[in-house]
C-alpha positions as CSV (number, residue, x, y, z in Angstrom):
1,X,82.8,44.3,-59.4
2,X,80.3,41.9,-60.4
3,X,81.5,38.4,-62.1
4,X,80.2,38.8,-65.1
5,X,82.9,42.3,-64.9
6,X,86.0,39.4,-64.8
7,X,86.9,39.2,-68.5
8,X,90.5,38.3,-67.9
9,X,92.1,34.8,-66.6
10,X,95.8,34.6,-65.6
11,X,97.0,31.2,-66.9
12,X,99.9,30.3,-64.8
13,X,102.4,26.9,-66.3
14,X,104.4,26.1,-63.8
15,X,106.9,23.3,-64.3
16,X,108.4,21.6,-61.1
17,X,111.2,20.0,-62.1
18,X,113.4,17.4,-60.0
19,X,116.9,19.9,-60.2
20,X,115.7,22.9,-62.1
21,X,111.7,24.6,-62.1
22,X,110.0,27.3,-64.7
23,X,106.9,29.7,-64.3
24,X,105.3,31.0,-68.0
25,X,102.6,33.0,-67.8
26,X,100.2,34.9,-70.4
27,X,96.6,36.8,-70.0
28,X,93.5,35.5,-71.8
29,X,90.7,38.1,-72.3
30,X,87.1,37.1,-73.8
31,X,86.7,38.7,-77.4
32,X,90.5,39.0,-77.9
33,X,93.1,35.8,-78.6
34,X,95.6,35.2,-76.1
35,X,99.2,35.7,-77.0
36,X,102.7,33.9,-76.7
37,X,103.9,32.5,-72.7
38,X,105.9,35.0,-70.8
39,X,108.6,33.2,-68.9
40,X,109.7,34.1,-65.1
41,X,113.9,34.9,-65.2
42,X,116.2,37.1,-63.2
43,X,115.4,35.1,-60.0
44,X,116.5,36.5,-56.5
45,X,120.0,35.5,-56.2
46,X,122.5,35.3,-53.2
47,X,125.7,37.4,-53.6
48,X,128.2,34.7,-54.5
49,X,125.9,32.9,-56.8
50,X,125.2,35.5,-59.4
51,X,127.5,34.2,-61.9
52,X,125.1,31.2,-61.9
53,X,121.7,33.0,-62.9
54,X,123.1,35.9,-65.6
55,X,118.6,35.9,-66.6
56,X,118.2,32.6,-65.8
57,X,115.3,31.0,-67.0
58,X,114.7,28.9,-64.5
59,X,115.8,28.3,-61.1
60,X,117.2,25.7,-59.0
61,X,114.9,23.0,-57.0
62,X,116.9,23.3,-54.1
63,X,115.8,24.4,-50.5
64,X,118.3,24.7,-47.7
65,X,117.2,25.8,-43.7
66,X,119.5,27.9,-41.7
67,X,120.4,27.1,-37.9
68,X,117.5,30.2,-37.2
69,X,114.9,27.9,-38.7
70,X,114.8,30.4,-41.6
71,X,114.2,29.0,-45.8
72,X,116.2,29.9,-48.5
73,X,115.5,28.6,-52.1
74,X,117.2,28.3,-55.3
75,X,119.7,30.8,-56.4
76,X,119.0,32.8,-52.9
77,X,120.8,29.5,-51.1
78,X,124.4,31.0,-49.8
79,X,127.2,29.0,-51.9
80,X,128.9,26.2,-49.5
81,X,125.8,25.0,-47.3
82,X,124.2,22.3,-47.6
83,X,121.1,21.8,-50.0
84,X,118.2,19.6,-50.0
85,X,117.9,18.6,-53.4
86,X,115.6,15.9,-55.4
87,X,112.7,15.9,-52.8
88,X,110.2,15.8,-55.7
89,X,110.9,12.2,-55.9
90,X,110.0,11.6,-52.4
91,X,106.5,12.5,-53.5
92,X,106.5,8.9,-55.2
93,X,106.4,6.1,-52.8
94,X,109.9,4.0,-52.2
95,X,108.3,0.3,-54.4
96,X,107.3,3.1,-57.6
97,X,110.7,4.1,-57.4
98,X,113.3,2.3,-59.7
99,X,115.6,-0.3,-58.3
100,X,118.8,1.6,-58.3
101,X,117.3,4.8,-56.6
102,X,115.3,3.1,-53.3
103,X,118.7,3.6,-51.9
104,X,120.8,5.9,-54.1
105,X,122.6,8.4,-52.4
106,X,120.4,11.9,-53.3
107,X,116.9,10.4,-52.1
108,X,118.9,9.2,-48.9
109,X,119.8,12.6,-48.1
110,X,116.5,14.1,-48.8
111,X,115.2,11.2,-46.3
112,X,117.0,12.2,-43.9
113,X,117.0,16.1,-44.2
114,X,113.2,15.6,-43.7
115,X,113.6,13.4,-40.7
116,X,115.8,15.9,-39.3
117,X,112.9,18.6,-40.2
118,X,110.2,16.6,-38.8
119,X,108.1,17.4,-42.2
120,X,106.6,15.5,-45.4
121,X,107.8,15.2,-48.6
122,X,104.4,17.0,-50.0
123,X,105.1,19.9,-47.1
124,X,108.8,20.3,-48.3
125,X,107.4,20.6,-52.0
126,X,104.2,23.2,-50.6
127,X,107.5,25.3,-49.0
128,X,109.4,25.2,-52.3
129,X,106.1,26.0,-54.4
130,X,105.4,28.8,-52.5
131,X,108.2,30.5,-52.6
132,X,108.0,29.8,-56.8
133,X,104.8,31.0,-56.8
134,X,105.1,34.1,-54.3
135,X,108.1,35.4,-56.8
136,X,106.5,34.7,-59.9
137,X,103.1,36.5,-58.8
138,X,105.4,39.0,-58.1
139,X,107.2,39.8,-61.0
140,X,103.7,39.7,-62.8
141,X,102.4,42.2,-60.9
142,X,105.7,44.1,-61.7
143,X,105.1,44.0,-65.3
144,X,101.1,44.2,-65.5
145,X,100.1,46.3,-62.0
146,X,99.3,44.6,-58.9
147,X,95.3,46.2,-59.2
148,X,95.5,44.7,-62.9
149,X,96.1,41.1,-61.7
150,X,94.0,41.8,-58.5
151,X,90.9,41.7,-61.3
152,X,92.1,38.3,-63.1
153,X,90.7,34.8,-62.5
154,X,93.8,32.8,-62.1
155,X,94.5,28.9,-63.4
156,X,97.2,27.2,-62.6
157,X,98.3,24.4,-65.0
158,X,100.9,21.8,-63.1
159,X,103.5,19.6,-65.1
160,X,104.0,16.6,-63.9
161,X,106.2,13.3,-65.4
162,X,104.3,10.8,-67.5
163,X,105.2,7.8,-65.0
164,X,103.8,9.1,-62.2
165,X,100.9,7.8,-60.0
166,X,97.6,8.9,-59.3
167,X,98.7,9.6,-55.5
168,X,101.5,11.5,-56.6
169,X,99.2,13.7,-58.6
170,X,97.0,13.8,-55.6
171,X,100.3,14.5,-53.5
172,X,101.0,17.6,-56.1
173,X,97.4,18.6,-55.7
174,X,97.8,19.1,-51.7
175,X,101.0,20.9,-51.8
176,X,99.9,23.5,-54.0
177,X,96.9,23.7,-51.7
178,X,99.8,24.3,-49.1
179,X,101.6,26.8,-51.3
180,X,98.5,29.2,-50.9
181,X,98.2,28.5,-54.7
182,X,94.3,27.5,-54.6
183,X,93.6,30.3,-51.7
184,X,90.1,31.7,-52.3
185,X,90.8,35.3,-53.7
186,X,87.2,37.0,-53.0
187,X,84.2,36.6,-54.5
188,X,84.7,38.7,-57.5
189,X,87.2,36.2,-58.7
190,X,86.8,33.4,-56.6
191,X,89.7,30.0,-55.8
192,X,92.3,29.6,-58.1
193,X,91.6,26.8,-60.8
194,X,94.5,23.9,-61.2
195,X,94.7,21.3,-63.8
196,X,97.6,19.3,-65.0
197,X,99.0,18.5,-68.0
198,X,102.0,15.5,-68.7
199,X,105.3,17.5,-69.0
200,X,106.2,15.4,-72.4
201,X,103.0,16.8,-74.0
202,X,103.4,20.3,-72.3
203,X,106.5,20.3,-73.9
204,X,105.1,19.1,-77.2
205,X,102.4,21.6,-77.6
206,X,105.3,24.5,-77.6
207,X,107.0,22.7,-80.4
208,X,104.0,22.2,-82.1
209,X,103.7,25.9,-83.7
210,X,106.8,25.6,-85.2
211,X,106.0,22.8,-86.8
212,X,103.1,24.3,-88.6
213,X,105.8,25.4,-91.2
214,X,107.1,22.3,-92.1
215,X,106.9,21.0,-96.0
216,X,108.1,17.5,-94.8
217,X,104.8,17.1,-92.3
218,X,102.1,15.8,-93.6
219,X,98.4,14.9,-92.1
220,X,98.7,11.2,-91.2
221,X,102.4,11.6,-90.4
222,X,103.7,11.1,-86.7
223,X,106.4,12.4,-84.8
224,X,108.0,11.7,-81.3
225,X,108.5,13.8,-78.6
226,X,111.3,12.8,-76.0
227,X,111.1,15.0,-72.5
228,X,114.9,14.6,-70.9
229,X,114.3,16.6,-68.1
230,X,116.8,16.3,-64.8
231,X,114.8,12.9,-63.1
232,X,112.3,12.0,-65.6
233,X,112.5,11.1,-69.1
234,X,109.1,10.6,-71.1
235,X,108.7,10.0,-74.5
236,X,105.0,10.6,-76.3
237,X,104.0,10.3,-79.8
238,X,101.2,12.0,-82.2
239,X,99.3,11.7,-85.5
240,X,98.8,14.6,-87.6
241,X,95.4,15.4,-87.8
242,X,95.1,18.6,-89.9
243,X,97.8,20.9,-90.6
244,X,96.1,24.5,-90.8
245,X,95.5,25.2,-88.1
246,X,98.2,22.0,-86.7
247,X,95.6,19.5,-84.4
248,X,97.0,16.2,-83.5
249,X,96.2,13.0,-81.7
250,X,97.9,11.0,-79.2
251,X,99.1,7.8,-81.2
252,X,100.3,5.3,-79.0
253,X,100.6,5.2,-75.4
254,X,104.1,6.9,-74.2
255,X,106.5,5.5,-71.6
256,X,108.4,7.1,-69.3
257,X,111.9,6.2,-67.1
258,X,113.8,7.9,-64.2
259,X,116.6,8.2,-66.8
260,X,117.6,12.1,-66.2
261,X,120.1,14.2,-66.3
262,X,120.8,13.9,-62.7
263,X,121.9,10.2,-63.2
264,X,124.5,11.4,-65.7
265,X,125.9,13.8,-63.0
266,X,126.0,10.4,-60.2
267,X,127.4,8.3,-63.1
268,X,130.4,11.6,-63.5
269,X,130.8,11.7,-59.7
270,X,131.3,7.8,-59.8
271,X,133.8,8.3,-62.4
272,X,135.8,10.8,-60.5
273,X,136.0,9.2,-57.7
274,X,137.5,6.5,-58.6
275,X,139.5,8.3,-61.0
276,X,140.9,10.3,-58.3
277,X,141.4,7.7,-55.6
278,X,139.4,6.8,-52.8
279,X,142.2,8.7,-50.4
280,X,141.7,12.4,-52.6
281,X,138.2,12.0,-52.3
282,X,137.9,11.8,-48.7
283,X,140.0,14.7,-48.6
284,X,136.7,16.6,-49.9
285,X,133.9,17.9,-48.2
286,X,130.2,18.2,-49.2
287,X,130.7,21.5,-50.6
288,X,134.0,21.0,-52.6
289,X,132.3,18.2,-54.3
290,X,129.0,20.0,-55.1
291,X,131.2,22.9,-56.1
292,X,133.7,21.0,-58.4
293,X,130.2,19.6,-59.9
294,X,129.0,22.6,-60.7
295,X,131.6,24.6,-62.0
296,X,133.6,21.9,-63.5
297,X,130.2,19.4,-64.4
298,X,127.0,21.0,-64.8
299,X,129.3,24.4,-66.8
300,X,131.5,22.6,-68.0
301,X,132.3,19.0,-69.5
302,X,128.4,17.9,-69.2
303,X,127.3,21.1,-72.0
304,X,130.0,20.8,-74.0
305,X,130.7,16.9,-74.8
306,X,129.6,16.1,-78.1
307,X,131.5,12.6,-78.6
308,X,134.3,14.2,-80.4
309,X,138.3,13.5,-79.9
310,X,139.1,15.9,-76.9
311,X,140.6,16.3,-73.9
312,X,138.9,18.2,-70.6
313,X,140.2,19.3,-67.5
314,X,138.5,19.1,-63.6
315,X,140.0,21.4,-61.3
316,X,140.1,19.9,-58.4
317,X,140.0,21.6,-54.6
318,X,143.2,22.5,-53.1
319,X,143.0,20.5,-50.4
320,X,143.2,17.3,-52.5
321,X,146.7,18.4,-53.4
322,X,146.3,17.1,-56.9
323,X,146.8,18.2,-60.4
324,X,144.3,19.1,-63.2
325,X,142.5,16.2,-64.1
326,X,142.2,15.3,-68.2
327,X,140.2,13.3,-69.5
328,X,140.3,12.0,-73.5
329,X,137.2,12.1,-75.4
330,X,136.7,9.6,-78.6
331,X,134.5,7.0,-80.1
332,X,136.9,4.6,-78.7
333,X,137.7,6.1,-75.6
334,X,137.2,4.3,-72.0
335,X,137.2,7.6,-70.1
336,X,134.5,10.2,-70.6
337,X,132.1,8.8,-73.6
338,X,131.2,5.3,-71.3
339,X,129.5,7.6,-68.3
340,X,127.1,9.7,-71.4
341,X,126.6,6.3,-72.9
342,X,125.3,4.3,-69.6
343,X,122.2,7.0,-69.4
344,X,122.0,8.2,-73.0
345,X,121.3,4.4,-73.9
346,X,118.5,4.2,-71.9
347,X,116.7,7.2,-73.8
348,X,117.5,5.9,-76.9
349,X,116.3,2.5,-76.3
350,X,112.9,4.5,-74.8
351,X,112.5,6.4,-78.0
352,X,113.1,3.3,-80.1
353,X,110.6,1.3,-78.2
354,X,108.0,4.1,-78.7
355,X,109.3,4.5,-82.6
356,X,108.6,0.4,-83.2
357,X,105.1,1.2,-81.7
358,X,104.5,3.7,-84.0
359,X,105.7,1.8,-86.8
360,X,103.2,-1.7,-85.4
361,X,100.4,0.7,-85.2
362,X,100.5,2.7,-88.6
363,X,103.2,0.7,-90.7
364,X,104.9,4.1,-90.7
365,X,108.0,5.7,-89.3
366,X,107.2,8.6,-87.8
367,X,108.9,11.7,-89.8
368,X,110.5,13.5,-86.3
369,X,111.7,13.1,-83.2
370,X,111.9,16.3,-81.3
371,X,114.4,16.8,-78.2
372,X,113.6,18.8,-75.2
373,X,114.1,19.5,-71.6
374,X,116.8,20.8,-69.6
375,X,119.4,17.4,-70.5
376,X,117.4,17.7,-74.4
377,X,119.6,20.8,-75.1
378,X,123.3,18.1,-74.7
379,X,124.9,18.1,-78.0
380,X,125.6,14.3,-77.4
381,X,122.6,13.4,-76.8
382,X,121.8,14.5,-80.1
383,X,124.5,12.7,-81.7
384,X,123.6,9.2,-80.0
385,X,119.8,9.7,-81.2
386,X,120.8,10.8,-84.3
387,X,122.9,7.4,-85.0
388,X,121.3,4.9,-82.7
389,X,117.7,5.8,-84.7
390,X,119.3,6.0,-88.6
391,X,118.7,8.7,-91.4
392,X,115.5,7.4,-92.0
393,X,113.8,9.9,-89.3
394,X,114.9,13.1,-88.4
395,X,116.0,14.2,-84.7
396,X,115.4,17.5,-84.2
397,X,117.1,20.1,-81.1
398,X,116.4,23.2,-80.7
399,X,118.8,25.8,-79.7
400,X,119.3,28.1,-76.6
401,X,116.7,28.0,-74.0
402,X,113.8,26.5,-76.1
403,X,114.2,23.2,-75.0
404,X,114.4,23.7,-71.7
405,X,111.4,26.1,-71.1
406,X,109.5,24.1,-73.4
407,X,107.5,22.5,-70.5
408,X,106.3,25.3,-68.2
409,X,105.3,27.1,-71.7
410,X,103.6,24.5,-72.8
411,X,101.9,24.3,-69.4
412,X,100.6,27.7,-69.9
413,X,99.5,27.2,-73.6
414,X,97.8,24.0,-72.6
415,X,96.0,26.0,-69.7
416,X,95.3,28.5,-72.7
417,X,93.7,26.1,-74.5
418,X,91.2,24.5,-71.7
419,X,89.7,28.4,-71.6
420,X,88.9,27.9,-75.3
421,X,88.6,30.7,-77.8
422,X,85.7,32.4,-76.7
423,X,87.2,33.1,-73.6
424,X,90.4,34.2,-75.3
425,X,92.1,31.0,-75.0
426,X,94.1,29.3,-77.8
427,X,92.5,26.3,-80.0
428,X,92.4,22.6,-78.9
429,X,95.9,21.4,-80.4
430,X,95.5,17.7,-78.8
431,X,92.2,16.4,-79.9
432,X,92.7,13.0,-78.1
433,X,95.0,11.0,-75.8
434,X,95.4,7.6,-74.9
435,X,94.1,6.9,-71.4
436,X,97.3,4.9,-69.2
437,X,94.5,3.2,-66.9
438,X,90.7,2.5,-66.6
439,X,88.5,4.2,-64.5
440,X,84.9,3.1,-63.6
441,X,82.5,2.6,-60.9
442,X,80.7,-0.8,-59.3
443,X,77.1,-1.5,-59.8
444,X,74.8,-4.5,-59.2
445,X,73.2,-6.8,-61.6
446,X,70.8,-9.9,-61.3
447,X,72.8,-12.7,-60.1
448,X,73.3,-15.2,-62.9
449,X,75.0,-18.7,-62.4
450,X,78.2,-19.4,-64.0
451,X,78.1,-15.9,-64.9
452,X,78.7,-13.5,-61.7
453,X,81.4,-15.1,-59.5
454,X,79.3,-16.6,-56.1
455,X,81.5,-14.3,-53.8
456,X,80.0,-11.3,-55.0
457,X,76.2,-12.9,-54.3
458,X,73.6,-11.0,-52.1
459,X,70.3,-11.4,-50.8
460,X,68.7,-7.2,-52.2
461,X,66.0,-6.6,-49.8
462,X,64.9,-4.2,-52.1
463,X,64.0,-6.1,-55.3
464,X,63.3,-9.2,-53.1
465,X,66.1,-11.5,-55.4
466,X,69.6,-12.8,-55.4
467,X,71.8,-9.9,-57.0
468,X,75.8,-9.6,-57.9
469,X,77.1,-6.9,-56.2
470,X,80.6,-5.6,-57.0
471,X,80.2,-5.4,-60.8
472,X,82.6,-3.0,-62.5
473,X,81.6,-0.7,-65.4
474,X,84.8,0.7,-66.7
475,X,83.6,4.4,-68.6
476,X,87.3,5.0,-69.4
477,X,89.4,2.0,-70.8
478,X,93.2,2.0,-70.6
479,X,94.6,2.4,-74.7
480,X,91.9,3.9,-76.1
481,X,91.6,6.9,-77.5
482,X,89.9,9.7,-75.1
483,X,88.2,12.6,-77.5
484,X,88.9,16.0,-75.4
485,X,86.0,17.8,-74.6
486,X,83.9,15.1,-75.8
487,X,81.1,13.6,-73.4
488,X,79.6,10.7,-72.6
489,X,76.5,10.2,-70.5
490,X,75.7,6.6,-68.6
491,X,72.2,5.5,-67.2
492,X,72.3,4.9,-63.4
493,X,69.7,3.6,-60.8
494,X,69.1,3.8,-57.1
495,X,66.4,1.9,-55.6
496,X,64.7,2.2,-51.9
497,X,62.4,0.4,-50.3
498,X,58.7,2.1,-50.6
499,X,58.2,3.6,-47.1
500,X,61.6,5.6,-47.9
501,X,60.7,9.3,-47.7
502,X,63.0,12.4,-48.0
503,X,66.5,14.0,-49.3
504,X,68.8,11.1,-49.4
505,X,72.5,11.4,-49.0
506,X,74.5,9.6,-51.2
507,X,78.3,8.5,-52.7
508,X,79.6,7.6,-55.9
509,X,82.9,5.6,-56.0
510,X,85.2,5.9,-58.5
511,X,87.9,3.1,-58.8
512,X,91.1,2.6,-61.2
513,X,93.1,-0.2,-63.0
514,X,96.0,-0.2,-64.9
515,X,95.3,-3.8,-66.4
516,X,95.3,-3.9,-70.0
517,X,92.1,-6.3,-69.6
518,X,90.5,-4.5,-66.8
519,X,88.2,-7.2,-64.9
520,X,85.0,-7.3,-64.7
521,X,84.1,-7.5,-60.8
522,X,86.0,-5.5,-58.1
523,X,89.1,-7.4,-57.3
524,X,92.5,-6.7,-54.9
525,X,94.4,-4.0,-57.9
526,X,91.2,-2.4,-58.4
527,X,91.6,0.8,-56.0
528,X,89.6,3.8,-55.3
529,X,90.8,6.9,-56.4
530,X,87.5,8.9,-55.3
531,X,84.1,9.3,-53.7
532,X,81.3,11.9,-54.6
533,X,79.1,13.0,-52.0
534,X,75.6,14.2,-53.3
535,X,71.8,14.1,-52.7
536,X,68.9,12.7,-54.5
537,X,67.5,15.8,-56.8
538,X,63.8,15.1,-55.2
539,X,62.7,13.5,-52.6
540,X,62.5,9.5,-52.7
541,X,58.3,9.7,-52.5
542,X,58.8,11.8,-55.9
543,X,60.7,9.2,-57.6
544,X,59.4,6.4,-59.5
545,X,57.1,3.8,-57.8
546,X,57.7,0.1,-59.8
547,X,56.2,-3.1,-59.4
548,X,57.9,-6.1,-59.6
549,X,55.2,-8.5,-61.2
550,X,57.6,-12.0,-60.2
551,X,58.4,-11.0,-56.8
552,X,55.1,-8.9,-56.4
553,X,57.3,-6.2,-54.7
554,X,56.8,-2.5,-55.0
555,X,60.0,-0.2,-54.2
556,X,60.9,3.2,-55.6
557,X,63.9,3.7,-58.3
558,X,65.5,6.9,-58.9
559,X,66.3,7.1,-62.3
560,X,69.6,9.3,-63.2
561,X,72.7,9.5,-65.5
562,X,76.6,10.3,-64.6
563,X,77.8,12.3,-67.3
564,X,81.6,12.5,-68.1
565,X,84.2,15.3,-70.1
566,X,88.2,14.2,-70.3
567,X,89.3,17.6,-70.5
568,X,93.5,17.7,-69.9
569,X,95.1,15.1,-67.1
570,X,91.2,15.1,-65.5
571,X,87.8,14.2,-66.3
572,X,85.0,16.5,-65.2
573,X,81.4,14.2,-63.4
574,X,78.2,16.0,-63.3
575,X,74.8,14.3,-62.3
576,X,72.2,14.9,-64.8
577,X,68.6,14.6,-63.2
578,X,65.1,15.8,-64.3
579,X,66.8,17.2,-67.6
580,X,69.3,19.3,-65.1
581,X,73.0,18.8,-65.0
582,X,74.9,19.3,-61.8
583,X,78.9,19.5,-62.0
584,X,80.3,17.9,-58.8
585,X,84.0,17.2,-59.0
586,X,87.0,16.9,-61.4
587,X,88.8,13.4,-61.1
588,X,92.4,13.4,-62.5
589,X,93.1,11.0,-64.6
590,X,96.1,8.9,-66.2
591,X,95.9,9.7,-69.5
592,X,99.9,9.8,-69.3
């Protein structure tokens, strides 16, 4: 089967959450348009925990190993053992972490669990992604024929939270690398493609065809999207471009906190401990606590509390010897409302910070705020926002599993949409984002007193003159609006000495800075996030002889240009040389 025979590409979204992770999937063929995700459910399930996944939609990001050494995942862990749980944090390093979760109890144990397993936090996350992606491939072929999918280009689009680092990306990158995800399938279909996308806009761009129906949305209007996922909660904001079809811009940069769902069930277990005693509580193991959690918690009290007068009841083990707990539920209450209120705050105040942004920016409200993500779907959540933000916008939550598949759909649609149309893919719904950092690489310049600082002057033996070296050009600038698909082509010069013959080997640099004034020289924050090996397009003797008439040297220049695409979380570099253009690697990018 010749190349030119692959006419379909498998677009994979897989969202990797911190307590719960989705697969979508849908085909795109050239010459037809590519229809709605296809989400992964009905996950393989241990005995005693089917109660827990009746067509789940997604599954647990849990991994437990046996005394034989042997892996179990998500709903396939037995019920009573003990899980590691929350290692996708550990892909973050301990100083990016908030304050209150360097040492919290959850990241301790996953420290430890992989001391005691000798392995990394980005090998623990390959294991689980494997076994995510194994399954899912699976129950693709199930439904479209294992020679069907055998014939498919695959791309892989990975969520990830708005906050995170470059590294962590890069950290993401190398365990799906271990999770056999980018394996070189043959030469007929060639490696698996990965990009990412931010999981607040993934989850934006499957909301955004049903906003398309709206009479109250406007072009110019803006609306908020706020992700509350299980660890992460990002908040992201766009302008209505054009309504028909619905393209939008990013409109100011998003923000992002550790402000979960998970921290509401620490700030529940807080509460019940100390509600039961300190005496009951050590009458518990590991397993009757994550039990009590889950049946009394996470199905219970955590879904259902919508601020309301109440009362709800924890059963609590046997062996505590203790009564039902109940708890009151009111405005006014001191029980139940205060532990919502200590993590719902900070996602209101999130949203309101993004809101007055908006406001600065365009001296307009925006007209929506839409809630998603796995803790997105809690009726008080939509309650708090609905009174903490006013009548003047409108808060919007979707029902049943909408919300929290929102992400890993979105993730495929966005992968959809980096095919483009003629290859079956869906149309560009984000024309632009706003970049989160700068990105650039150093050149050298004529040295100029009072200009260049003196540290960065050099004697070129080249050009026989004192030159700056360490000078930053900055292609990408962190707040400004990045057109997608969009290019942008920059001059660029090597010089040799004349005798210089032959193929030269060379590398281009590419450094970062998140200040908002990046500087203008190389200094300690300014990192380097990648190098590009290439070679000369000709041989130095081809290139251009000049002669300097001041220094009456003579040296040969090779005259080229760097040209660069944002396309998604990444920008695409090629070399252009001679009038030909040579794509040599894909940088990701915080444009989140």
């Amino acid at each position: 089967m010749p190349p030119s025979a692959v006419k379909t590409t498998l677009v994979v979204g897989i969202d990797f959450g911190t307590t719960f992770s989705g697969v979508s999937w849908l085909t795109c063929k050239a010459g037809s348009a590519a229809g709605q995700p296809e989400v992964i459910s009905l996950w393989e399930t241990a005995t005693d925990n089917i109660k827990d996944n009746s067509d789940s939609k997604k599954v647990p990001s849990k991994l437990y190993n046996d005394k034989d050494g042997k892996l179990w995942w998500g709903f396939n862990i037995p019920a009573g053992v003990e899980t590691i749980d929350w290692f996708k944090l550990l892909l973050l390093n301990a100083e990016d972490l908030q304050n209150h979760l360097q040492d919290s109890a959850h990241l301790n144990d996953a420290r430890k669990s992989l001391q005691k397993l000798q392995k990394s936090a980005v090998q623990l996350v390959g294991e689980y992604l494997k076994n995510l992606w194994d399954y899912s491939m699976e129950q693709i072929c199930n439904e479209k024929g294992a020679n069907l999918v055998d014939r498919m280009r695959f791309h892989v689009v990975l969520s990830v939270p708005a906050i995170w680092t470059d590294y962590a990306r890069d950290r993401m990158r190398t365990a799906a690398a271990i999770a056999g995800i980018l394996k070189d399938r043959g030469k007929w279909v060639g490696k698996t493609t990965l990009s990412f996308v931010s999981e607040p806009e993934a989850a934006a761009i499957a909301t955004m065809p049903e906003l398309e129906d709206r009479t109250d949305l406007q072009t110019g209007d803006s609306f908020v999207v706020v992700d509350a996922g299980g660890g992460t909660v990002d908040v992201i904001s766009y302008k209505v471009n054009k309504l028909e079809p619905l393209s939008v811009s990013e409109c100011v940069e998003g923000e992002g906190a550790l402000c979960g769902g998970t921290f509401l069930d620490k700030e529940f277990e807080s509460f019940l401990k100390d509600a039961i005693g300190k005496a009951s509580w050590n009458k518990m193991n590991k397993s009757d606590i994550r039990r009590m959690m889950n049946n009394e918690w996470e199905h219970g009290i955590k879904g259902a509390f919508k601020g309301q007068p109440g009362y709800y009841t924890v059963e609590l083990p046997s062996r505590t010897q203790r009564a039902p707990l109940q708890f009151s539920s009111s405005w006014r209450s001191e029980e139940i409302q205060p532990v919502f209120d200590k993590v719902v705050s900070q996602i209101g105040e999130l949203a309101k910070k993004q809101i007055d942004a908006i406001k600065a920016k365009t001296s307009r409200l925006p007209k929506l705020v839409i809630l998603v993500g796995g803790f997105g779907r809690s009726p008080y959540l939509l309650k708090y926002m609905r009174g903490h933000l006013g009548n003047r916008i409108t808060v919007l939550q979707a029902r049943g599993d909408k919300p929290w598949t929102a992400i890993c759909r979105g993730a495929a649609l966005s992968g959809a949409a980096e095919l483009g149309p003629a290859d079956g893919g869906h149309q560009l719904l984000v024309q632009s984002r706003i970049a989160r950092s700068n990105y650039g690489w150093s050149f050298v310049a004529p040295y100029v007193k009072g200009v260049h600082d003196p540290r960065d002057k050099y004697w070129n033996e080249v050009r026989r003159g004192w030159y700056a070296k360490n000078q930053m050009e900055w292609v990408i600038k962190r707040g400004e609006d990045i057109s997608l698909k969009g290019s942008k082509t920059y001059p660029y010069n090597i010089d040799w000495e004349a005798g210089v013959q032959g193929h030269q080997l060379l590398a281009h640099n590419i450094f970062t800075s998140n200040d908002l004034n990046p500087p203008s020289r190389m200094q300690d924050h300014v990192r380097k996030v990648a190098s590009i090996n290439y070679r000369t397009s000709k041989p130095v003797e081809e290139t251009e002889m000049v002669y300097d008439w001041e220094t009456s040297v003579s040296y040969r220049t090779w005259l080229h240009e760097w040209k660069v695409v944002v396309s998604g979380a990444s920008f695409d570099i090629s070399l252009v040389a001679e009038g030909k253009e040579e794509k040599l690697d894909k940088i990701f990018i915080n444009t989140f």
